[in-house]
C-alpha positions in Angstrom: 0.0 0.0 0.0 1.3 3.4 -0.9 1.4 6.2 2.0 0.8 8.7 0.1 -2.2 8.0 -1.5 -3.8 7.2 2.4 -6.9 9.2 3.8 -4.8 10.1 6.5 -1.8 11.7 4.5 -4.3 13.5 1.6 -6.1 15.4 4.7 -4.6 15.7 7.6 -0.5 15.4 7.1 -0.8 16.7 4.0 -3.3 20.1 4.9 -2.3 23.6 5.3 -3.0 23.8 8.8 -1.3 20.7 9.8 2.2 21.9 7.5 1.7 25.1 9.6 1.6 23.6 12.7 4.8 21.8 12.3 6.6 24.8 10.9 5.7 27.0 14.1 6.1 24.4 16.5 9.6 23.8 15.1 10.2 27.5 15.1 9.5 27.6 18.9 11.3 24.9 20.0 14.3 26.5 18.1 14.1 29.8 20.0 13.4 28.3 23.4 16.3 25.5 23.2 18.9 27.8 24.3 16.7 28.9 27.7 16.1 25.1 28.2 19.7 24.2 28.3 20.8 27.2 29.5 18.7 26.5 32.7 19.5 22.6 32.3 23.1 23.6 32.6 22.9 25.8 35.8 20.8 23.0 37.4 17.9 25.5 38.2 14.7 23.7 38.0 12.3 25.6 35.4 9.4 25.5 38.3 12.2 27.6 40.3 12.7 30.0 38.4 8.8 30.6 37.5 7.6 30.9 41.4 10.4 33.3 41.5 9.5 35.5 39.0 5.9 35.8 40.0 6.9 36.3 43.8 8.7 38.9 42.7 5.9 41.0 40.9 3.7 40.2 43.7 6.4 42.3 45.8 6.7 45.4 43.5 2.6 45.8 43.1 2.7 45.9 47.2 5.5 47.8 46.9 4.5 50.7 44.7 0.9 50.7 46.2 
């Protein structure tokens, strides 16, 4: 049997919307690889580095109010 002439290649890995959605996800894995092993080689845990961030604009809004 020949792939390409399957129901599942002709419409749905062959659509616009399914060749788009491969091209951006592998466009966003390619601009967040260097953050992932950047913080993979520092041994910070992403989760860390999350709570963090948000603790610390929940400091400057009681801050400046």
């Amino acid at each position: 049997m020949e792939f390409y002439s399957t129901w599942v290649y002709r419409y749905i890995l062959n659509a616009e919307w399914a060749i788009w959605s491969f091209v951006v996800l592998i466009m966003a894995l390619n601009l967040l690889a260097p953050i992932f092993i950047w913080l993979i080689m520092n041994g910070t845990p992403i989760t860390k580095v999350l709570k963090k961030k948000i603790k610390n604009k929940k400091d400057e809004n009681m801050n400046g109010s």
